[in-house]
C-alpha positions, 0 to 999 in steps of 0.5 A: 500500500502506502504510509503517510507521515503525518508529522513530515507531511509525507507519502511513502508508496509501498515497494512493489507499487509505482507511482503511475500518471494514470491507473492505464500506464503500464508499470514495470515489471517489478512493480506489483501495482501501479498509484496515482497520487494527486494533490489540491489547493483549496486556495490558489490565491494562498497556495499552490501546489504541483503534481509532486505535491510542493507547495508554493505560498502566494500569500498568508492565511491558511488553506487546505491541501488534499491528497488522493490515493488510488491503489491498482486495486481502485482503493482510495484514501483521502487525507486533508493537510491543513497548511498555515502559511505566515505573513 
């Protein structure tokens, strides 16, 4: 599966996973499975963030940052970070 590190604000993919653009892309073949990983900003003018889940400040104030999970097997898990960003 994967492991998240609350206290480092992290995701970890199991080994035997890879992280894949789409659940469609071939991985290769040690991989087990493939995992989508994707991540939102609930507020663009606060914060951005990327496809590899850095996050950009745009201005203080707090925002919400999502991370979605999709294992091969189509299980998902959704963690929210909230993310504080001084002035």
């Amino acid at each position: 599966g994967y492991f998240y590190d609350k206290a480092n604000q992290r995701v970890f993919v199991s080994t035997g996973l890879e992280w894949v653009n789409s659940l469609d892309t071939p991985t290769s073949q040690s991989a087990i499975g493939g995992v989508t990983i994707s991540f939102t900003s609930d507020n663009n003018d606060i914060a951005t963030v990327d496809s590899q889940g850095n996050i950009t400040a745009k201005a203080p104030g707090e925002v919400i940052i999502r991370t979605k999970i999709i294992l091969y097997s189509k299980k998902t898990k959704k963690v929210e970070t909230r993310v504080k960003i001084k002035p």
